[in-house]
N, C-alpha and C positions, 0 to 999 in steps of 0.2 A: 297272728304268726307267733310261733316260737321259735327265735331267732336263736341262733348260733349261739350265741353269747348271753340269753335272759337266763341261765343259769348256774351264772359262774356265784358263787356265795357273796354275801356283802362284806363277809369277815376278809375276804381277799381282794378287798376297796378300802380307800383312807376315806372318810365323811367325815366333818363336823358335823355340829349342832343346823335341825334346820330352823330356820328362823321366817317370819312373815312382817320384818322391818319394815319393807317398802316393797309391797305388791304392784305389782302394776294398778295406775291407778287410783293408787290410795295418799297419794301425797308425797315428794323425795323425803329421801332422810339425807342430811349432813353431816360427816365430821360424829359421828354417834360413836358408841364404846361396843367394843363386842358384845355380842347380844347371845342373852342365856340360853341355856339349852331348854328345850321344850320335847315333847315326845313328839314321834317321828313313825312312820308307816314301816312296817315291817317287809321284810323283802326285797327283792333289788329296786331302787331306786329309779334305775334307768326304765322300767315299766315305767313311769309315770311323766316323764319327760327324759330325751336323750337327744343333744346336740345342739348345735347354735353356731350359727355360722351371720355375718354383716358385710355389705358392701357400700359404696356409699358413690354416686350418680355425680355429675358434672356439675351441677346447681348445688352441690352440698346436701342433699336429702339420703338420708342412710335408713336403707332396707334389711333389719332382722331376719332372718329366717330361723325357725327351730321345728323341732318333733315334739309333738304333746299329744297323748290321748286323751286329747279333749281340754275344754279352760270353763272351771277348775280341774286335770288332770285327775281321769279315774282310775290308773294303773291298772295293771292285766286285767283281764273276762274273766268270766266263771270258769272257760275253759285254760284259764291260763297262760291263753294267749294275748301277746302286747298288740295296739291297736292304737298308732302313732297316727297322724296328720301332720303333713309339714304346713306352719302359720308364716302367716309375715306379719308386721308389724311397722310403719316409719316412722322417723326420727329425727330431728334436726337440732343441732347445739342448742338455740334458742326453747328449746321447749323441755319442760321438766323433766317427762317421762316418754316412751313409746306412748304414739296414738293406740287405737284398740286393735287387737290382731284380729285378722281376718284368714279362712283358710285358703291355702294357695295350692295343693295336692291333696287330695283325698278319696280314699280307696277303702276296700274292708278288713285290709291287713296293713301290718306296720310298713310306712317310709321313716326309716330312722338308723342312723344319726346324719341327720341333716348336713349336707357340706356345700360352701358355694364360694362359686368366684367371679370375678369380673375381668373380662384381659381390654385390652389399651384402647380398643374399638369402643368400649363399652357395654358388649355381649356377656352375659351371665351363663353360668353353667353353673347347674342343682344336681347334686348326686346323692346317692342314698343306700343304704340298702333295703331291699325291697320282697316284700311275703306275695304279694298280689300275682295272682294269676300268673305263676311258674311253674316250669316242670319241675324244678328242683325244689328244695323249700326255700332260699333264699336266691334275689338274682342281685348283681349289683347295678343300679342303673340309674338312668342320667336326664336332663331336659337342657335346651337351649334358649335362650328368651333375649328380648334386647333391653336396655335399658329402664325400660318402664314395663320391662314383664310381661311383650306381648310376645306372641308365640314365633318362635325362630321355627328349633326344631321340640317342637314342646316333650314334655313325659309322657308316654314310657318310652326310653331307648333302653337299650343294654348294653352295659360295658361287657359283661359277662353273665348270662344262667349260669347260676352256683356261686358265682363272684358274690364276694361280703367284706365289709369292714372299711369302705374307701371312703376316700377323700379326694379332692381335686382342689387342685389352682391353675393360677391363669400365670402365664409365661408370654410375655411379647401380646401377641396378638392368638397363640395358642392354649389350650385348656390341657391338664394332665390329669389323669386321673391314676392315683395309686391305689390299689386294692390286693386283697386277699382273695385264696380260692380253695375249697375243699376243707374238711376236718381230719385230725386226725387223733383219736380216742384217748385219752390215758395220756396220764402224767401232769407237770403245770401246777397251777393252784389246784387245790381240791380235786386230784387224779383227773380233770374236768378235759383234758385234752389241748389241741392245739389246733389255729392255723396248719395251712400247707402249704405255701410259700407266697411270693409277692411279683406281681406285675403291674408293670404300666403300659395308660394307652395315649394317644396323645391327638387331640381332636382340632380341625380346624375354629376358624372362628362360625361358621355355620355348625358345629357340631359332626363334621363330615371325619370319621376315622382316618388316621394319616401315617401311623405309626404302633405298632405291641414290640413292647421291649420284657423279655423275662429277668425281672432281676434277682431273684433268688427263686428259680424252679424248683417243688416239690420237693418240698423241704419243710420242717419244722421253724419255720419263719414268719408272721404274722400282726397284726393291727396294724398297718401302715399309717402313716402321716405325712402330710408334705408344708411347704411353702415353696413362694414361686419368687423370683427375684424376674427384671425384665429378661435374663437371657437364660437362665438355670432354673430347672426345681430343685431341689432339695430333699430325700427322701430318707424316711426315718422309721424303723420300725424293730420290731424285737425279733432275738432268738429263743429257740428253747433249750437249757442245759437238762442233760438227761439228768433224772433222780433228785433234780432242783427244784422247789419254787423259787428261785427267782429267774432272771432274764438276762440276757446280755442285749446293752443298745448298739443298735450300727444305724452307719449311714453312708449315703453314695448320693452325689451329684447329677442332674441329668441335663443335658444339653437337646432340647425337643428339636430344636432345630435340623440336626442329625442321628440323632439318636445316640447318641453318643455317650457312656452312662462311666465314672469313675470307680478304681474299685472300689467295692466294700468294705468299712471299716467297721473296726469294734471300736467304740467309743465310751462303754462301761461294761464292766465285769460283772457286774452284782446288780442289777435293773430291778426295782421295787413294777413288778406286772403293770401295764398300760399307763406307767406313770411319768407321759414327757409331752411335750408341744416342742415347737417352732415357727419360727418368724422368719420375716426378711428387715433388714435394718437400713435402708435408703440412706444414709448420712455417713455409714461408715463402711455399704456396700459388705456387709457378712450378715451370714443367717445367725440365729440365735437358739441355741437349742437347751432347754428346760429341762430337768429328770429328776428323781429321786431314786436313790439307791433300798435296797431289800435293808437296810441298815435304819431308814428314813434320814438320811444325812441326803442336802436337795443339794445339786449344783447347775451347772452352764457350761454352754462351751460356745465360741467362735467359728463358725465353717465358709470357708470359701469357695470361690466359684466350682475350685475345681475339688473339691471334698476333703480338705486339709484343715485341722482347728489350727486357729491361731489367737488361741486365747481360753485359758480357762480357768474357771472360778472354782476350787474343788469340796466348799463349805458354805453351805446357805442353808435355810430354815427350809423342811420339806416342800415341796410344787404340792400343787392340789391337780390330780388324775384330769384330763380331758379340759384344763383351764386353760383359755385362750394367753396369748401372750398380746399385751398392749404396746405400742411403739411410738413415741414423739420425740422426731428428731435422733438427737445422739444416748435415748435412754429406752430402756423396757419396764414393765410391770407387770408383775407376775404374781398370781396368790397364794398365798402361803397356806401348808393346814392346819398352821396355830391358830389363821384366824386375822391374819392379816396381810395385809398390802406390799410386796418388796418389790423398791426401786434399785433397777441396776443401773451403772453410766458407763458408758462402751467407749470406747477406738478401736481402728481396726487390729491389734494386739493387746489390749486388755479388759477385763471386766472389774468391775467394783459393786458391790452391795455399800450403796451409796444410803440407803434409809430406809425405814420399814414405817407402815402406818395401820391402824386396827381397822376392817373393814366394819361395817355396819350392815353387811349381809354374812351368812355364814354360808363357808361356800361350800358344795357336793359334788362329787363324781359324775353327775352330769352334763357339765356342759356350764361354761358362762362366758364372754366376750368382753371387752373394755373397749368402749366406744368417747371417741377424742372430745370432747366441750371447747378446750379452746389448751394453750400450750402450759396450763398449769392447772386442769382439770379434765377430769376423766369421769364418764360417766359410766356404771358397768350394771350388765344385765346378765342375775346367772336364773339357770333354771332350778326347782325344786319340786317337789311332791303337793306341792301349793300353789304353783304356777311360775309364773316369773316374778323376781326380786329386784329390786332396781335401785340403790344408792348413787350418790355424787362423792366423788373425792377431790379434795381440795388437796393438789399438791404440794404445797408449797410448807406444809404441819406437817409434813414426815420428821418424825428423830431418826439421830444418827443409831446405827445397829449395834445392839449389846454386846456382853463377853458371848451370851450363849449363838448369839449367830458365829461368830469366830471358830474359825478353827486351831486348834493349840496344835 
């Protein structure tokens, strides 16, 4: 498949260095220094792995899931086109590294970028988008599984033929899934075009459709992102300013329950392309929303249920594209694309860049996750052009943050 998106330029991605510290498999690394740069595959990166999404089961066993063409990742065919596999992989605090992945979808065109969640039942829902056997060239679509990943309503469903770029969380006992639909040519990074606007759909816990909410119809509006908190998602995704590469970020709140959706905000003026995540924050009940501006100056902000920041950090060391946000307790972590590790510390009206630490993987516009060890360690898994990476970080050695994280 050649996806929507396999030819947007690398130059219109932020990458580090890739690095092969800690492979899967090959031993943790600890507490290491950033690690040198090395030469790197040419081309987009997300050919070679894109996505990564974790859950984690009532026993404590936490299930990876990602997109890879193949392990060792062979990026695009001959013909150019990407040829993803969604893997899994388990995990548990006590054990160094991910057991060995095994594939969990596999088809002859890409499922990628991998999205998953788990709602309060402990049903999972995998979404994706998808090249296999569509009328269109891309569909966006979904599977249902229980706990231990037997088949509910298994893959292929479809959110939408044509549908691309989604993500889902889980809400209550509900799944949402937010996605993009349609292109449309010109403009953007590299004249390369855009999205066409954004919907959500909102699924019971058997997978059974229950709700389509259009929240920005046919429009220049696109990549969606969510998190779910138990009664809200959260949705995030970009504009396009005509005759700009850059973006403006918004977001609206959605209530699945009723469908019920807040307005839409602009929440940044100047959005460095595809460059934000979000969380839900349990301890202080606000989502947490990550960005980097077209400037590379990173920040934060605070959102509540009902789509209002109440809080915001407006200087921090750049976000790394597609990097998961990590959450323990009353704090987040978040990767930076110096190359290192930043600790935020929340209430529900403040944010703090409380400490930065050097990671020991370098991280890529692909995709990585921060999975919990215990409440002063974090284990994280990113993807690379080499396969999976996988460090430990020791909380508790973070330094306090420079002049150059400050803002004057």
């Amino acid at each position: 498949m050649r996806t929507l998106f396999a030819v947007l330029a690398v130059a219109a991605a932020t990458v580090g260095p890739i690095c092969a510290v800690a492979p899967a498999h090959a031993g943790a690394t600890k507490n290491a220094k950033p690690a040198k740069a090395a030469s790197v595959p040419t081309g987009d990166l997300r050919a070679y792995m894109h996505g990564i999404g974790a859950i984690t089961d009532a026993q404590g066993v936490t299930t990876v899931f990602f997109s890879s063409s193949g392990l060792p990742p062979r990026g695009a065919g001959r013909d150019r086109n990407w040829t993803h596999d969604v893997y899994i992989a388990r995990w548990t605090p006590q054990r160094a590294l991910l057991d060995r992945p095994r594939v969990f979808i596999s088809r002859p065109e890409a499922q990628e970028p991998v999205s998953v969640a788990q709602n309060d039942t402990g049903r999972v829902m995998v979404s994706f988008e998808d090249g296999w056997n569509t009328p269109n060239e891309v569909s966006q679509r979904y599977g249902v599984y229980t706990s231990d990943l037997k088949d509910v309503k298994p893959y292929p469903n479809d959110v939408l033929s044509g549908g691309h770029s989604g993500h889902v969380a889980a809400v209550g006992s509900r799944f949402v899934v937010f996605y993009s639909n349609d292109w449309v040519n010109g403009g953007g990074v590299d004249n390369l075009g855009t999205g066409n606007g954004v919907y959500v759909k909102t699924y019971d816990t058997d997978g059974a459709l229950l709700q389509a909410v259009d929240v920005a119809p046919r429009t220049r509006e696109w990549w969606p992102m969510i998190a779910g908190s138990p009664t809200r998602a959260l949705l995030v995704w970009q504009q396009y300013v005509s005759g700009e590469t850059y973006a403006r970020l918004k977001v609206a709140t959605l209530d699945p329950a009723t469908g019920a959706l807040s307005e839409p905000r602009v929440i940044a003026d100047r959005l460095l392309y595809y460059t934000y995540s979000a969380a839900y924050v349990p301890s202080v009940d606000r989502f947490v929303v990550v960005a980097t501006t077209d400037k590379g100056q990173g920040f934060a902000q605070l959102i509540d249920a009902n789509g209002q920041t109440t809080a915001t950090l407006d200087c921090m060391p750049a976000s790394v594209r597609e990097a998961g946000i990590a959450v323990i307790g009353e704090r987040a972590f978040v990767p930076a694309q110096d190359g290192r590790l930043l600790h935020l510390k929340l209430t529900p009206t403040s944010i703090e860049l409380a400490g930065t630490q050097p990671s020991p993987i370098a991280w890529t516009y692909t995709g990585s996750v921060g999975l919990v060890r215990s409440s002063t360690q974090l284990h994280w898994v990113g993807t690379s052009p080499k396969g999976l990476q996988e460090a430990d970080f020791d909380l508790d050695v973070a330094t306090a943050p420079g002049r150059r994280d400050l803002c004057r």
